[in-house]
C-alpha positions in Angstrom: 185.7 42.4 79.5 188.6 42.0 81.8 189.4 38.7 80.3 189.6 39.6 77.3 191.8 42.8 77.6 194.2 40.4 80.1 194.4 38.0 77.2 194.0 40.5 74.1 195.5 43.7 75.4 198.8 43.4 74.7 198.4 42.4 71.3 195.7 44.8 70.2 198.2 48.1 71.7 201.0 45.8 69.6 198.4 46.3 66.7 197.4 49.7 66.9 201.0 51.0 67.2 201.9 48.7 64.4 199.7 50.4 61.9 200.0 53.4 62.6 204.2 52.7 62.0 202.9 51.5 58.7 200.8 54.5 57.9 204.0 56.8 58.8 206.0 54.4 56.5 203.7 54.4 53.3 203.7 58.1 53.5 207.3 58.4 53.8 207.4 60.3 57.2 210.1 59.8 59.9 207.8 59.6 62.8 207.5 55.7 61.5 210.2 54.6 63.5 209.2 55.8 66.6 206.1 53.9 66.6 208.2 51.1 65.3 210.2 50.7 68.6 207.1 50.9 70.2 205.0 48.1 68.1 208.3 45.4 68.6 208.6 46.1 72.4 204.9 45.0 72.8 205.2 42.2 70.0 208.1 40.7 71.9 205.6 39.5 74.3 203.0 38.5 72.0 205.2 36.2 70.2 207.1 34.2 73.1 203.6 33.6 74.4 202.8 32.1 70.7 206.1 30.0 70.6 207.2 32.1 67.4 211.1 32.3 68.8 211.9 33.5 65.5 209.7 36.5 65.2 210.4 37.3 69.0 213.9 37.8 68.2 213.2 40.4 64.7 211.7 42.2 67.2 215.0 43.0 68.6 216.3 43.5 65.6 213.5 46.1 64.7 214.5 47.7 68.0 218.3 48.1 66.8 217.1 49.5 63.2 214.8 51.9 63.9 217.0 53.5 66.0 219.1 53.3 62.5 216.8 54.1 60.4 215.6 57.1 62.3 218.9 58.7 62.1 219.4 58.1 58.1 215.8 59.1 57.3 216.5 62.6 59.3 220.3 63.0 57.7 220.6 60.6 55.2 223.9 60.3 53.2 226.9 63.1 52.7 225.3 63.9 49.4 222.0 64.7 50.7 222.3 65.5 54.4 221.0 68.7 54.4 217.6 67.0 53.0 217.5 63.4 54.4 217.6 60.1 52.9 215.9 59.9 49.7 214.1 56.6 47.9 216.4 54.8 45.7 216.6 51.7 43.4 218.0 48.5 44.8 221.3 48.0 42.3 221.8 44.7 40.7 224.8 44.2 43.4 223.0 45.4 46.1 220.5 42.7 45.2 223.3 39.9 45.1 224.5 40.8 48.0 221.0 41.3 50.0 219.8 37.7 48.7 222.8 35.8 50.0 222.8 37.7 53.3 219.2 36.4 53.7 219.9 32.7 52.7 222.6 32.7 54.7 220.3 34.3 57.9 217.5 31.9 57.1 219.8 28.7 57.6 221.2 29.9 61.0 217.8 30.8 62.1 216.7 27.4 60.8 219.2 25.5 62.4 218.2 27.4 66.4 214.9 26.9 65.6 215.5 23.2 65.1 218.0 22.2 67.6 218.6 25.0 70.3 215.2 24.5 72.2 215.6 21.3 73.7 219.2 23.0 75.2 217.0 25.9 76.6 214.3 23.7 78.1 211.3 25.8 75.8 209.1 24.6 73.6 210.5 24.4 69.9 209.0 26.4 67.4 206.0 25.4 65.6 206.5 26.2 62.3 210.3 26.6 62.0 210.8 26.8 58.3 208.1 29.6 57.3 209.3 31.6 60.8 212.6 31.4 59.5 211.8 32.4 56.0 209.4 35.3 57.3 212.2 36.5 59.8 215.1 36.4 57.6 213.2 38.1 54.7 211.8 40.7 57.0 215.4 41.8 58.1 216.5 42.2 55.3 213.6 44.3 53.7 213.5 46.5 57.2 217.1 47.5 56.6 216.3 48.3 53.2 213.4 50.2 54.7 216.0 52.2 56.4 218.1 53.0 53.2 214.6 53.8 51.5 215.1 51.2 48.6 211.8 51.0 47.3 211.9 47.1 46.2 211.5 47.2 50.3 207.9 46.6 50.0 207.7 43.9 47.2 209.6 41.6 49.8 206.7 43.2 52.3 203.8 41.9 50.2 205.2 38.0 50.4 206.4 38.3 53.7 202.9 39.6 55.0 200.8 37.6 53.6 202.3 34.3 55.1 202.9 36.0 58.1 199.0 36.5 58.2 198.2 33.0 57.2 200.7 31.5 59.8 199.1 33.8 62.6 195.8 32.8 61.7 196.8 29.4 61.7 198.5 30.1 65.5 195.3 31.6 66.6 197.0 35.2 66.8 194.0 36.7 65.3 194.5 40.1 65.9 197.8 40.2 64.3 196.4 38.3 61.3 194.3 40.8 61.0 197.5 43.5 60.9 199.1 41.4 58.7 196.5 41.5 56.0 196.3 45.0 56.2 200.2 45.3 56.3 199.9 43.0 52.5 197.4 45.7 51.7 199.8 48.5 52.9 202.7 47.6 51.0 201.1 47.2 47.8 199.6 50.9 48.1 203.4 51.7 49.9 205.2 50.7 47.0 202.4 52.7 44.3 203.3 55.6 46.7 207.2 55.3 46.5 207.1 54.6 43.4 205.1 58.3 42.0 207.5 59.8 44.5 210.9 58.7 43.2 209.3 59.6 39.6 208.8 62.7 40.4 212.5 63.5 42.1 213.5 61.8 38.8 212.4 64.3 36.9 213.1 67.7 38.9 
């Protein structure tokens, strides 16, 4: 038993606080980014162990939006402060402009993945390409996530379910595990969002 929670431990708390951010998230409720800083500061570990470089540094990034996104969800924009940030549609410009951000994020991350760790003396990442497609989609949906666009979670639903295959493939299984029920989350995320921003539609 104490094997197992010296080798496991770590990631099952990264697990636990990970849904419970995602629970918070489908039901629209601040307290989500809280538990956000919590689940990255545990999955930092969990993924230098792996080798996922890539996914070790989103967790930074997570870090640095939550702290974001907590403050936009609680006072969102000067013509809703007083009520918070409310969900919106992604625009046609914001989508431009969010797609060649990412492109341009996935080749950078591409190109340290593939040449910085031999300079660093660490192992190079073992699957660079789907690490950095899955880390340069994710920031991009987590700061849409913090503006409350609700296209957020269709990014989600690709971006989890390689993530799950690529951990079960790493042996990570507990966070295969999460991410399955993270591809299951943002379906029923989105459905959620989407009866919500009907409804403000139509007061």
């Amino acid at each position: 038993m104490e094997e197992f929670i010296s080798t496991y431990g770590i990631e099952i708390l990264g697990t636990v606080s990970s849904l419970i951010y995602l629970y918070y998230s489908i039901k629209e409720k601040v307290w989500c980014w809280p538990w956000g800083i919590v689940a990255s500061v545990l999955s930092i570990y969990v993924f230098f162990i792996a080798g996922l470089y890539a996914d070790m540094a989103l967790q930074f990034y997570y870090l640095f939006i939550s702290v974001y996104g907590w403050y936009f969800w609680l006072h969102g924009t000067k013509n809703n402060k007083d009520d918070g940030a409310v969900i919106v549609r992604t625009s046609a410009k914001q989508w431009i402009a969010l797609v060649a951000i990412g492109i341009v994020i996935y080749f950078i991350l591409l190109g340290g993945l593939l040449y910085l760790p031999p300079y660093l003396q660490i192992a190079g990442s073992s699957m660079p390409f789907l690490d950095a497609f899955t880390t340069a989609a994710s920031i991009v949906a987590t700061w849409m996530l913090a503006r409350k666009m609700i296209e957020h979670w269709l990014i989600w639903i690709v971006v989890d379910a390689v993530s799950a295959a690529m951990y079960i493939y790493k042996g990570i299984y507990f966070y295969s595990f999460l991410f399955v029920v993270y591809t299951v989350g943002a379906i029923m995320g989105y459905i959620s969002w989407r009866k919500t921003l009907e409804n403000n539609l139509k007061k």
